[in-house]
Structure formats: C-alpha cells, structure tokens
C-alpha positions as CSV (number, residue, x, y, z in Angstrom):
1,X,59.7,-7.8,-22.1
2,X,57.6,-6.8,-25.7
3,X,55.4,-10.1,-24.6
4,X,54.7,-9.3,-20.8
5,X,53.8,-5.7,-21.9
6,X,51.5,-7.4,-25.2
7,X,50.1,-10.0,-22.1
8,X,49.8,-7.2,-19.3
9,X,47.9,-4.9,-22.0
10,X,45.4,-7.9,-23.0
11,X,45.0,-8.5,-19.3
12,X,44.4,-4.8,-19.0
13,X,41.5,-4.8,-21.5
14,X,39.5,-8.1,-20.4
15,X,39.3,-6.3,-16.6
16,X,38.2,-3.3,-18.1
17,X,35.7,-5.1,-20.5
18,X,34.7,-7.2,-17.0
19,X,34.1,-4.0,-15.4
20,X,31.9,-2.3,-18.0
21,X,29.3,-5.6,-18.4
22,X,29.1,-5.4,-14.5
23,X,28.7,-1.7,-14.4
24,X,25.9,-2.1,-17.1
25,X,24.5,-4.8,-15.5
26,X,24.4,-2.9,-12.1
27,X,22.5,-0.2,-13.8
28,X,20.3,-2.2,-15.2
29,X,19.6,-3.9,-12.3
30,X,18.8,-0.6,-10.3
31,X,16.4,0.7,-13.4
32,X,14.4,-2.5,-13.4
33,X,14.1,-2.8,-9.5
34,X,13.8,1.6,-8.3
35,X,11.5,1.7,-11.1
36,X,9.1,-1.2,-10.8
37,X,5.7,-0.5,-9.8
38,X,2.4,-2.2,-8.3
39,X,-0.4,-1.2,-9.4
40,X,-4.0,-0.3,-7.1
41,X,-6.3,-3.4,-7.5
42,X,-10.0,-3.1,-9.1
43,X,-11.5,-4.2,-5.4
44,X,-12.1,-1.6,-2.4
45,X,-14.4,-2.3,0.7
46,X,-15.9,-0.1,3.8
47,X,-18.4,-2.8,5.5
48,X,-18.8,0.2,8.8
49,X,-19.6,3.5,6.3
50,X,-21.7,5.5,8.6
51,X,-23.0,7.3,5.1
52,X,-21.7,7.9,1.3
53,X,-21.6,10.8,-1.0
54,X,-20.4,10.9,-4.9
55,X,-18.9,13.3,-6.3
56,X,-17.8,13.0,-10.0
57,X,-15.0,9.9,-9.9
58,X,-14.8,10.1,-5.8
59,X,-17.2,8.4,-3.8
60,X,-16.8,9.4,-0.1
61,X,-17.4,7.5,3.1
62,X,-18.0,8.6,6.5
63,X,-16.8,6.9,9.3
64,X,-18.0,7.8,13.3
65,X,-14.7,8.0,15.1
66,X,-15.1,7.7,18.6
67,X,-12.1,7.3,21.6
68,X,-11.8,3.6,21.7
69,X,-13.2,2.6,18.8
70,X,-11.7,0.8,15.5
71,X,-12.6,0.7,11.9
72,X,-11.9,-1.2,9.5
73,X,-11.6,-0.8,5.4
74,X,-10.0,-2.6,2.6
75,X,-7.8,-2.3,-0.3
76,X,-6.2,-4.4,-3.2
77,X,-3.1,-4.7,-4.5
78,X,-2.2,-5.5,-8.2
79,X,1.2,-7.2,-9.6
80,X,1.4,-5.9,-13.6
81,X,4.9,-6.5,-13.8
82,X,6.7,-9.5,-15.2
83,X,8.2,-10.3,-12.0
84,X,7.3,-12.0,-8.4
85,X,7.3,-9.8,-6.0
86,X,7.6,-10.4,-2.3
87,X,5.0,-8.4,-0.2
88,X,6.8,-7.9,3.1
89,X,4.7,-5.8,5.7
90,X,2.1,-2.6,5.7
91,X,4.1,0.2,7.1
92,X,2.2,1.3,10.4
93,X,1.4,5.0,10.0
94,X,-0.4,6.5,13.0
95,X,-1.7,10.2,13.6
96,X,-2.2,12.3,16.5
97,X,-5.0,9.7,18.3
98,X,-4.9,6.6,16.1
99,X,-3.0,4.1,14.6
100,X,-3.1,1.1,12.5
101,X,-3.8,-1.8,14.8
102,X,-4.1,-4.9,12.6
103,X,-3.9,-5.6,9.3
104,X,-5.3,-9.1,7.7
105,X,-5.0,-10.3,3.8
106,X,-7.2,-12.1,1.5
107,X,-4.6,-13.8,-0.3
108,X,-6.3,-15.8,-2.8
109,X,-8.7,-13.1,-4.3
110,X,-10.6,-15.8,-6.4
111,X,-12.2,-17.1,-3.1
112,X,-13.6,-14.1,-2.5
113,X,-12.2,-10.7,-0.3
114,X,-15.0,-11.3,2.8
115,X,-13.1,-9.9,5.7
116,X,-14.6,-13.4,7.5
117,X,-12.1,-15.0,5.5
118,X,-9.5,-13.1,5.5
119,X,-6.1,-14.5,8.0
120,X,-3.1,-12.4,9.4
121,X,-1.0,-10.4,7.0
122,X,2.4,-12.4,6.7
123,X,4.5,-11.7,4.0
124,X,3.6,-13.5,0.6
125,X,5.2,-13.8,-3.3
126,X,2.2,-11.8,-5.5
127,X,3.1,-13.5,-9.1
128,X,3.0,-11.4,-12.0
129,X,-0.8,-10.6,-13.3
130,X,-2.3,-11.6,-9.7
131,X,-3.9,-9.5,-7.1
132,X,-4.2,-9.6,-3.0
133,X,-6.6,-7.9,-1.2
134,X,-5.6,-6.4,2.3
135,X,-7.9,-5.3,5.4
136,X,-6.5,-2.5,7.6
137,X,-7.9,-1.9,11.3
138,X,-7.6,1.8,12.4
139,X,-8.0,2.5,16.0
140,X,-8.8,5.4,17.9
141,X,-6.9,6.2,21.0
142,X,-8.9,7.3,24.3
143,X,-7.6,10.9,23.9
144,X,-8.5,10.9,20.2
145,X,-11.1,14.4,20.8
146,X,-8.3,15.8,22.7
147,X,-6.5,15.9,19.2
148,X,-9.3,16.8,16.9
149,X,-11.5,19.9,18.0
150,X,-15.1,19.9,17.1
151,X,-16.6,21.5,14.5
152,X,-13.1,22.6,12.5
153,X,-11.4,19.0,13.0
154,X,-10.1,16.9,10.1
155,X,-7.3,14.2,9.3
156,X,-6.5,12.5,5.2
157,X,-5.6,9.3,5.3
158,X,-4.9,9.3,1.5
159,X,-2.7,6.0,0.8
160,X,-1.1,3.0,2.9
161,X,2.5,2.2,2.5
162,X,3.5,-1.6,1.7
163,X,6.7,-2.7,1.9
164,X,7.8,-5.3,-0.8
165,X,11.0,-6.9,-2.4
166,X,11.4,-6.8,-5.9
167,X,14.8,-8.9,-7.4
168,X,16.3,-8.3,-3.9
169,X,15.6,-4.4,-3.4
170,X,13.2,-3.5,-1.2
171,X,10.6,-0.8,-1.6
172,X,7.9,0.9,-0.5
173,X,5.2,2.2,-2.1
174,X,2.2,4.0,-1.1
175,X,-1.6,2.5,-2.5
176,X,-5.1,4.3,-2.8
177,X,-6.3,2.7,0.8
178,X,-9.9,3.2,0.1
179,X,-9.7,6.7,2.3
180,X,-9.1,9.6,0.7
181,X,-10.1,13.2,1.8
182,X,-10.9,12.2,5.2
183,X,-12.3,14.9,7.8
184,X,-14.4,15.2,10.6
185,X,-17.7,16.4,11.2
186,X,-20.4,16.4,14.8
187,X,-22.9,14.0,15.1
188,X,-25.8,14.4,17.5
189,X,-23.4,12.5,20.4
190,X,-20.4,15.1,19.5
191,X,-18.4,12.5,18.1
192,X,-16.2,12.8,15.1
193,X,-17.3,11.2,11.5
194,X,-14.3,10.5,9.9
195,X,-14.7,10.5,5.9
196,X,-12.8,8.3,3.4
197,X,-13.4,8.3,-0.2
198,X,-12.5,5.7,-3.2
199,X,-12.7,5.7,-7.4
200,X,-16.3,5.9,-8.2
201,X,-18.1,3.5,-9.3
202,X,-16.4,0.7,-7.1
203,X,-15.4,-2.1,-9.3
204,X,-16.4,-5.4,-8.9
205,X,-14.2,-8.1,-7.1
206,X,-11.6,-9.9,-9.4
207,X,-13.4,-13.2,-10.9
C-alpha cells in the first residue's frame, strides 16, 4: 500500500508539472501572438488627388467624390517582427454611400509599387523585415449626395483593417491607409471633394 501511495503521489506530481509547462506555454503563446504588431510601411500613394495642402507632419489630399465614381489610394504594410506572418484579406469597411470595391497588392515592393503592376490581393506570407504595398478602390454609390449634404458634409476614413495570422491566431489590425481627416467640400459642379491626408514628407518607395 506505502508503494502505490509513494507511485500515485510521483504520478501526482509529473501531471501537475505537465500541466504548469503547458499552462506557461499557453501564456506565452497568447503574449507573443495578441501582442504582435505590423508596422505602417515608409510608401503611400494618391495618383487621383484633386489638390494637396501641408500642415505640419500631415499632408492632406482632396479627392472629387461624385455618385458613381471610384478612387483609388495606396498604403504599405511593414513586417518588424521575427515572425512570418500570413496576410489574409482587407476587411471591407463601407460608409453611408461607399464602399471598398477592390483591393490589389504590390507584393514584391522591390519591383516597384506602380498600381500598373500591381495583381488581385490574395492572401500572402510577409517574412520578417519585408514590406507589401496594397491599392484600395473606394466607390461611391449613386445615392452617395443623398448621404452627404452640401456645404456641412464630411466622412474620416482614418485606417484600413487587414486581417492576418500570426503562429495560428488571427488578427486584425487597423493601418494609416493614406486618408486621414477626410471631409467634403463644393466644387463649381456641387460635387463633394473628399480629403485624405498622410505623414508629411512622403517617404520614398523601399529600395
């Protein structure tokens, strides 16, 4: 009896020790993956600015937004961290009269980040210390002036979500999207300008 109880104790101690290294390795598993960050890229680009104004570390662009119509802007994405992570999908946001319509990806940002060459956004490993750059096409719906009331109309599109999967979790995380403090203002036809801003000066393109 003395060696069952001696055996059952040891056996006692070894599933308590097993539970401990995998509650410390669950923890530090959650840490590392919740935690783990992209970063905003050093590229930004807004080929249809109607017009630009600087303001200390901001530079804004304005955008005519008419019913119909689509813009289009870009945005990079930087991978700082010491893992691969898996960029999965931009999350679709859409406002009262537009939406995100398509979204296409420079994926190798050493070729250059010309929206002629960029191809469909499909999801792609970004490798530690490596960049992508990603074009967004925003369109307005037909009943887009219904939503916005000239002269006091005005929308922010601040960020753009990205889903990715880091070690297995996925995430989603929101990026400077190139449009910041966007508003509305009339133009001579009584169409909307929308404005988007971005750091200021605009870095160069990753060489």
């Amino acid at each position: 009896m003395a060696l069952t109880a001696a055996r059952a104790g040891r056996r006692g101690k070894v599933i308590f020790a097993a539970l401990l290294v995998a509650l410390m390795l669950s923890a530090t598993y959650l840490t590392i993956t919740l935690r783990y960050k992209l970063d905003d890229g050093n590229s930004w680009a807004n080929p249809q600015a109607l017009s630009s104004v600087t303001a200390g570390h901001v530079t804004e662009y304005r955008y005519v937004a008419q019913p119909g119509r689509s813009i289009e802007y870009g945005f990079s994405i930087a991978n700082q961290g010491p893992f691969t992570v898996r960029l999965e999908d931009v999350v679709k946001d859409s406002g009262p009269g537009f939406a995100v319509e398509q979204v296409h990806m420079n994926a190798d940002v050493d070729q250059g980040i010309e929206r002629g060459k960029a191809t469909p956004f499909r999801p792609i490993d970004l490798r530690p210390d490596d960049q992508i750059f990603v074009w967004v096409t925003l369109h307005f719906f037909d009943d887009f002036l219904l939503n916005y009331q000239i002269p006091c109309a005005g929308f922010s599109i601040e960020t753009q979500k990205m889903r990715f999967n880091v070690l297995g979790m996925q995430r989603e995380q929101a990026f400077r999207s190139a449009t910041s403090s966007a508003s509305q203002r009339p133009t001579p036809t009584d169409d909307l300008a929308a404005a988007t801003s971005r750091p200021s000066p605009a870095a160069a393109p990753p060489t």
